[in-house]
N, C-alpha and C positions, 0 to 999 in steps of 0.2 A: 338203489331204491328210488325212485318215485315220488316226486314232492307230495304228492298226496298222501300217501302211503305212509311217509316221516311224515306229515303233519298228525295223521289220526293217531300214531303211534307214539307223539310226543303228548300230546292228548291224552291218551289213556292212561302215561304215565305218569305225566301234573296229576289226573282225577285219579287216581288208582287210592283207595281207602277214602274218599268221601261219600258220603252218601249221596244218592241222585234218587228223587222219588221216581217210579213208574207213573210218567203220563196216559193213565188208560182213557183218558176220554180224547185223546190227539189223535188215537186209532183207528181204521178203518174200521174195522167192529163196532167201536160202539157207535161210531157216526151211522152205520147202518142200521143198528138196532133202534137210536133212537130215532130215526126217519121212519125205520117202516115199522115199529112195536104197534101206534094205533091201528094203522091200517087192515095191519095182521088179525090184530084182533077182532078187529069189526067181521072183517074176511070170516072168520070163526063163528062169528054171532049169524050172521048167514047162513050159516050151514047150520045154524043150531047146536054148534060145536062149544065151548070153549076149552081156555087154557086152561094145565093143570092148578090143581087146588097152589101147588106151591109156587108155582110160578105170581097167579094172582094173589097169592100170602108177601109176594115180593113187590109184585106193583104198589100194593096195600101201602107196606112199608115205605118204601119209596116215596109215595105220597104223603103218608103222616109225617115222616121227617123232613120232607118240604114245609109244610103246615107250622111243624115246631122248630126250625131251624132257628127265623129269626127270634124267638122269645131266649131261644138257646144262647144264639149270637150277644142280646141285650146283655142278659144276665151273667157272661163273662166279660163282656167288656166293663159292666160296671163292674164286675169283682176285680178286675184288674184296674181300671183305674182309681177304687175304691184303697187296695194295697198299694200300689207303686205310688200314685199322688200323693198317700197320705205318709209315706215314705220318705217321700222327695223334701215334701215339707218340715217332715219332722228333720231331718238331715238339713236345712236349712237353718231354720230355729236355731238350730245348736249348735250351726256357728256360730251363730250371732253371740254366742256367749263362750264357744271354744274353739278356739283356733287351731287346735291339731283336726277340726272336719276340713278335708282337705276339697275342696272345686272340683278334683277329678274324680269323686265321690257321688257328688250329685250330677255332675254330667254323664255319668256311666248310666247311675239310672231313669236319666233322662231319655239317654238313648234307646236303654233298656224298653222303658215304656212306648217311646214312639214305634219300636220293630213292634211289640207285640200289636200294639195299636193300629199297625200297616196290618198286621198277619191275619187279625179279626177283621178287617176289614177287606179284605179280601179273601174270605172265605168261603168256601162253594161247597155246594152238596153235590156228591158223586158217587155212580155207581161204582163199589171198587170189583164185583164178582160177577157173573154170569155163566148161569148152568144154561148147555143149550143139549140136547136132546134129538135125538136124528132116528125116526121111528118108520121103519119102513114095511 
């Protein structure tokens, strides 16, 4: 076999039951839809034409969820730092008064807090669907 071959195959079976999201926006598709969607449409308005009703119910969409994302983003970050800091804290406190709260306690969800902290912070709006339509 193929060092290549046994490498992808060693591969697949380290990752085999993990989960791996789909990157649909890494894809040629969506890179092309989002390149040419304005254009398209303009094209359309020229003609006197447009998209269907559902299609612009989806632009729509798209757009409002941009608009609301960051209030979205806010309002989890502070509910999470709002829980886990105030967590963190109280787990600290009571050391101070009990020695069975153990360090690897509060460090856990320290960690805790900083992934999700990374995760809200790096959070992106994305198309996850597209209906496309071929009318001839």
């Amino acid at each position: 076999m193929p060092h290549a071959a046994a490498a992808r195959m060693a591969t697949r079976e380290r990752d085999a039951g993990r989960y791996q999201r789909h990157r649909s926006e890494q894809t040629l598709l969506y890179r092309i839809v989002d390149e040419c969607y304005p254009a398209f449409a303009a094209h359309l308005a020229e003609q006197g034409r447009e998209l269907p009703g559902y299609v612009q119910r989806e632009e729509a969409g798209e757009h409002k969820a941009g608009e609301q994302m960051p209030a979205i983003l806010a309002a989890a970050h502070e509910r999470a730092r709002h829980t886990l800091l105030g967590e963190i804290h109280r787990l600290k406190a009571l050391r101070r008064i009990n020695p069975n709260v153990r360090d690897a306690e509060i460090h856990a969800l320290e960690r805790h807090w900083q992934a999700v902290n990374e995760t809200l912070e790096g959070a992106r709006l994305r198309l996850e669907a597209l209906r496309v339509l071929v009318v001839t």
